[in-house]
N, C-alpha and C positions, 0 to 999 in steps of 0.2 A: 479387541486386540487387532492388530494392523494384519493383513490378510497378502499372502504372496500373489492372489488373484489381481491383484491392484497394480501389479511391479509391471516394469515396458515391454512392448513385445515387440518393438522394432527398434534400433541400432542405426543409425546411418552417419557417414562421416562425409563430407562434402568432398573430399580429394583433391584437395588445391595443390598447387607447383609449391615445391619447398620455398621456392623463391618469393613468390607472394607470401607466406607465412612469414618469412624472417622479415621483410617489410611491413608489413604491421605490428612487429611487436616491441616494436621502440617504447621508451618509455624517458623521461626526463634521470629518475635516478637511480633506473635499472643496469643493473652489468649489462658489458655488451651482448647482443644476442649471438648466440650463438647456434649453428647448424643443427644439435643436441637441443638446443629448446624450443627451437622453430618446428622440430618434428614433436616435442612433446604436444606444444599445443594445437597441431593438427591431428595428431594421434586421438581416435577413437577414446572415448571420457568411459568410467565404468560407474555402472548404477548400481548402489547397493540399497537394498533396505533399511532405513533409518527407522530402530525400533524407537516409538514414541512412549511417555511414560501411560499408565494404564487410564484409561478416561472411560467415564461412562458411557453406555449409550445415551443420543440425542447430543452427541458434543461436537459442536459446528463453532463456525465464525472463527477461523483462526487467524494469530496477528503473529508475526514473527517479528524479531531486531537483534541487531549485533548489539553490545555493552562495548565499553571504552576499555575493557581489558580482555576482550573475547570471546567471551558466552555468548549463546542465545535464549532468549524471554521468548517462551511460547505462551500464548494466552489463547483462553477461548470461550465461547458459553456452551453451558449447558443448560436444555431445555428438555423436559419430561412434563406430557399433557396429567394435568392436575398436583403439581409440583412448583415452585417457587424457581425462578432463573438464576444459574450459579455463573459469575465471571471467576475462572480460577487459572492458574498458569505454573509452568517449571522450569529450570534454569539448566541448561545443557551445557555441557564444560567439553569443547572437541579434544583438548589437549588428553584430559582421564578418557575421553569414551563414553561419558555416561551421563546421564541426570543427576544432577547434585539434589535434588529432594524430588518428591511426591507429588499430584497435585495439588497447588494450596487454593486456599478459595482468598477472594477479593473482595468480592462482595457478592450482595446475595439477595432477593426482595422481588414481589411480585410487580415494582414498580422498574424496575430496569426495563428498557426499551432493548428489544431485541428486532434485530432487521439484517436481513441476510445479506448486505451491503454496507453499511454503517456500524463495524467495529467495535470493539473497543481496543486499545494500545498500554501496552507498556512501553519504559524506557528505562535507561538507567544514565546518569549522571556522573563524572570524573571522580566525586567526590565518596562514591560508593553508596549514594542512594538510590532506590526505588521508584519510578512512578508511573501511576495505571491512572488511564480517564475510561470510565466507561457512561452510557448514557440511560436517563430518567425520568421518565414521564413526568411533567409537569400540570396536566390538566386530561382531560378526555377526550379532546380532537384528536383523531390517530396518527397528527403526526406533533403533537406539546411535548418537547420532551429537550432537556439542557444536560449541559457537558457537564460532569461529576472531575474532579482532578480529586486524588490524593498520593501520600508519598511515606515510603518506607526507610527508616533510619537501618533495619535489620535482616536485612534480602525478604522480606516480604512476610514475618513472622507479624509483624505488626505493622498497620496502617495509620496514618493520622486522620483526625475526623474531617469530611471530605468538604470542597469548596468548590465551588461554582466557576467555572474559567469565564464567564461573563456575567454582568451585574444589572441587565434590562430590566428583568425581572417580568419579560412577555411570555404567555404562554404559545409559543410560538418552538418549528425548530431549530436547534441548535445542533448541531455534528459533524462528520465528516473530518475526523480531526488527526492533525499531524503534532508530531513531536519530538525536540531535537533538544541536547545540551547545549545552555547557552552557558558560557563560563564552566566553572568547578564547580558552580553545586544551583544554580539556577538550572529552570527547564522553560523553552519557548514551546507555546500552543497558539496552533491555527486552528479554525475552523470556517465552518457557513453557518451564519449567522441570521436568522431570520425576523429578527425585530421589526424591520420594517413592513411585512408581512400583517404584523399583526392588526390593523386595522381591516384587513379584508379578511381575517380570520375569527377574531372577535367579532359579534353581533354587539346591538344597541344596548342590548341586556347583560352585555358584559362576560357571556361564558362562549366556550369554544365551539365554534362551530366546525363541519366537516370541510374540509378543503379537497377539490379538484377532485370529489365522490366517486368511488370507482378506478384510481389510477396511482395517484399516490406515488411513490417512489418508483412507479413504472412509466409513469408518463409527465409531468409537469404540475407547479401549482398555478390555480387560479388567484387572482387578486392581482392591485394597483402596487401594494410593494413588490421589491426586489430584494430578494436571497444576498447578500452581503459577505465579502470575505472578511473575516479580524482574525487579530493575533494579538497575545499577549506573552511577557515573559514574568515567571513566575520563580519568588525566591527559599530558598529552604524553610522559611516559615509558611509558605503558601501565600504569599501576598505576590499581589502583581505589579507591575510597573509595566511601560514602554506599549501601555493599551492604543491599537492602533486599526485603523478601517482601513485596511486594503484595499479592497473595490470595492463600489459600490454596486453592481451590479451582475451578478454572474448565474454559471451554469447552477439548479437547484438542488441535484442532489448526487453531484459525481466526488468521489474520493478527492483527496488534497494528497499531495505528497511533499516531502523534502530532505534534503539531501545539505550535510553537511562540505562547501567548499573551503579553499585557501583565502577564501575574502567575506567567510560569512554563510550562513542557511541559504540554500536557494529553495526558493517555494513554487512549485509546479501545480496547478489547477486548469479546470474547464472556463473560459470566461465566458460571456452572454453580452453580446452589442446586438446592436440594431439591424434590426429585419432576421431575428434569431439566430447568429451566428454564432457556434460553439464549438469554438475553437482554444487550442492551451497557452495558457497565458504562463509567463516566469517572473518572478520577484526576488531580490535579495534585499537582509537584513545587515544594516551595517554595525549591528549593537543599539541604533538608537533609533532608525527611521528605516522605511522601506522604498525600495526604489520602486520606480514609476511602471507597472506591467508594461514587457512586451511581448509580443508571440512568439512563442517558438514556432513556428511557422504558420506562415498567411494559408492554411487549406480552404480557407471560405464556406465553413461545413454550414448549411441553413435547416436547422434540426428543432422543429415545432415543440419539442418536448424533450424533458432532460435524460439522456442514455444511460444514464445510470453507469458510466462506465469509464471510471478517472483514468490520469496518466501516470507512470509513476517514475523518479530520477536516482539516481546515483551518482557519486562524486569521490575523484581520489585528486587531492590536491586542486588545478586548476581544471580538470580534466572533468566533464561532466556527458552523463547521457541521458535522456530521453525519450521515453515509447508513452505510445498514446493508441488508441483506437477512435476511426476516424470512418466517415462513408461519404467525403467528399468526393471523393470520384466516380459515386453512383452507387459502389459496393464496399462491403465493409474491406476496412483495412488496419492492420497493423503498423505503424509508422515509427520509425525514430531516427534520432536525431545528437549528434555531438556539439560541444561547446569544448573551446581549448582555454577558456578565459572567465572559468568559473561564471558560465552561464549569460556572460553579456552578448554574446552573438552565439549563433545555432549554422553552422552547415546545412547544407541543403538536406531534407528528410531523406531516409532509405525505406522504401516500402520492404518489408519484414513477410508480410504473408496478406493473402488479397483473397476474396470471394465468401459467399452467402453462408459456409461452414464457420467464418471467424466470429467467434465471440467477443477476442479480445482478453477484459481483465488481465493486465500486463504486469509483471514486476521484473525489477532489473536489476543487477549490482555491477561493480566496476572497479577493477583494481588496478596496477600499476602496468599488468602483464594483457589483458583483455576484459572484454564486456561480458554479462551473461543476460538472456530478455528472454523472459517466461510468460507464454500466454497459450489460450485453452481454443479452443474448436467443437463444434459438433456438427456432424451431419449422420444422416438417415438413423437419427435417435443414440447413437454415440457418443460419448464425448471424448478428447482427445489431450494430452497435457505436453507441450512443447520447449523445446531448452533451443536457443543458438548461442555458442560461443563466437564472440567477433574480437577482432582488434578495436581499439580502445574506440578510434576512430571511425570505429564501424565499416573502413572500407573492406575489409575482409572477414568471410566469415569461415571462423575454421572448423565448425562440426553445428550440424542441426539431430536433433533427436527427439523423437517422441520418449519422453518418460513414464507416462502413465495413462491410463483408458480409464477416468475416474467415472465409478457407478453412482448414476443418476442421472438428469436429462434438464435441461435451465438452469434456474435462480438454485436449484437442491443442491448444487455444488458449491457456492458461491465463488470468493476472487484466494485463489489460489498464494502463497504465501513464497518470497524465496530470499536467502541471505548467505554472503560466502564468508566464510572463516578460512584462512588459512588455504586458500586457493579450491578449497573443497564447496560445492554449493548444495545449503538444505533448501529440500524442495515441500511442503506443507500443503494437503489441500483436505477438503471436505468430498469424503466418500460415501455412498447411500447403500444402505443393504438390507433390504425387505421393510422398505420403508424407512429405517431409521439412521440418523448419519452419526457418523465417527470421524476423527481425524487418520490420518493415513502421511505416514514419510517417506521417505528415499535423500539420498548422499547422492551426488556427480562428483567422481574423483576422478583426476586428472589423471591421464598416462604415466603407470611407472609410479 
């Protein structure tokens, strides 16, 4: 059960001039602003404890997402030492208050790949369907393992038997994966892709060998190929079309994100050029081809090995935002960055929060009225859970807050979860208590 030990213990509102308030919070087809709303969104946010539905212990990796009519799709695994790995999830309805069901399970097998960075996702579709990808050991190297997609006609009662979101057929891996409505009843999937890889991961003899021994998803892999972004969209039958190689070359093992604009998916990722620069690349989908990456901003970061630590975006109309975690400057850093034109140009970054305490792990949302950018910290064995409300534009920011002091200490936390309904924002992370984790919630409601 979610624990009031876990809830914030510091409050702070940044105290801007009313006048800068009313100034950021224009909005293309917002009513006028007015005096009354320009103090609401300066006004101090309340944190409430968001009870989550009842999970066992050992239940980590959580995925949160908005539906096309409201809800939220929590998803997560459960892991119990000498027990079988359960992906299971529930549908929260803001408007009743409540969970609409129980945990249901997804799927279940000794052969799911679990990694305290690499997910699994749900989504939902216009058309009232379902879908989860989570990911599957393919061979014995520790890191063989492919994207699983299936899809529910009946909010999650029943699954269809599951399908491959790529067809290499390397034991090699496959993850990191994003997921958005394409259409009424299609779904596009991104991932990193690792086929190319597989020649320096296979031996002569044909079976898997151990890659980059000792580091793995904390440091970089060894071999001649390159990690690969694709994307596929996928139609209510589970068959795919619009199969396409984004980049050829990128970060190994940082999250993907995307964010639905007025022109299309935009796709946010870590790239990887020359003399190890990993820096975030942006892509949009026009329904049939993908535009040509460019960065959201030139940092120059030169990062011998992959951070393990994506960016992630939000979008209301043309209106887009951007956070990333970056140490070009020497020291880690939180960064983001607006776009007014659904992601083809980026404003200059705002640095967010700076020094050797930032972890990073970021998630963002964005609505018509302002932004919300969640990411974590730890220092002298702490960790620390952070909310900023800004205008859309990011030039103002109208309240920073710590939300939570979540228990545990590195990776035992993983990347914290956030999504806003109805102007209210759920906050979702992974909590540790005498060893074992749990998930853990909390609501940010607005003034009034």
């Amino acid at each position: 059960m979610n624990r009031a030990t876990s809830l914030p213990r510091s409050l702070r509102a940044t105290g801007l001039a009313l006048a800068l308030a009313i100034a950021g919070c224009g909005g293309g087809d917002a009513p006028p602003t007015s005096p009354a709303a320009a103090t609401d969104l300066a006004a101090p946010s309340r944190i409430e404890p968001w009870t989550l539905p009842p999970t066992l212990p050992g239940s980590a990796s959580p995925s949160l997402a908005a539906t096309p009519d409201g809800k939220l799709l929590l998803g997560w695994i459960n892991s119990q030492k000498g027990r079988r790995h359960i992906f299971q999830f529930s549908t929260f309805a803001p408007d009743w208050g409540r969970w609409m069901h129980a945990m249901t399970t997804v799927a279940v097998g000794n052969s799911l790949f679990v990694n305290w960075a690499d997910v699994p996702h749900l989504a939902a579709t216009p058309d009232g369907a379902l879908w989860a990808h989570w990911l599957q050991k393919s061979g014995e190297a520790p890191y063989a393992y492919d994207v699983v997609l299936t899809r529910s006609r009946d909010g999650g009662a029943n699954w269809a038997p599951p399908v491959l979101a790529h067809d290499d057929g390397t034991r090699t891996e496959h993850g990191f994966v994003s997921l958005w409505p394409q259409g009424a009843d299609a779904l596009g999937v991104a991932w990193l892709d690792g086929r190319q890889t597989a020649a320096a991961v296979q031996g002569q003899d044909g079976h898997d060998h151990e890659r980059d021994a000792g580091q793995g998803h904390g440091g970089g892999h060894a071999g001649e190929g390159a990690m690969t972004l694709r994307a596929a969209v996928f139609d209510a039958q589970l068959q795919p079309r619009a199969q396409a190689e984004i980049d050829a070359q990128v970060c190994d093992c940082c999250q993907t994100a995307v964010a639905l604009t007025a022109r299309g998916p935009l796709l946010v990722y870590r790239g990887r050029r020359e003399g190890e620069i990993r820096d975030i690349q942006a892509t949009r989908f026009d329904g049939s081809a993908w535009s040509t990456p460019q960065p959201v901003h030139d940092d120059g970061w030169m990062m011998p090995a992959c951070p393990v630590n994506g960016p992630d975006v939000a979008a209301d109309g043309e209106a887009v935002v951007v956070a990333w975690y970056t140490a070009a400057g020497g020291a880690p850093e939180v960064r983001i960055a607006a776009s007014a034109d659904a992601g083809g140009r980026f404003a200059a970054p705002v640095t967010l929060d700076r020094g050797e305490a930032v972890l990073g792990r970021v998630a963002v949302a964005l609505d018509a009225r302002q932004a919300w950018i969640l990411w974590q910290r730890e220092e002298a064995g702490r960790q620390s859970l952070w909310l900023s409300r800004r205008s859309p534009d990011l030039a103002i920011e109208h309240e920073r807050i710590e939300i939570a002091a979540p228990r545990g200490e590195g990776r035992a936390t993983g990347f914290p979860q956030l999504a806003v309904v109805g102007g209210v924002a759920h906050v979702v992370w992974t909590d540790v208590v005498a060893g074992a984790p749990n998930l853990v919630g909390v609501r940010v409601v607005p003034a009034g």
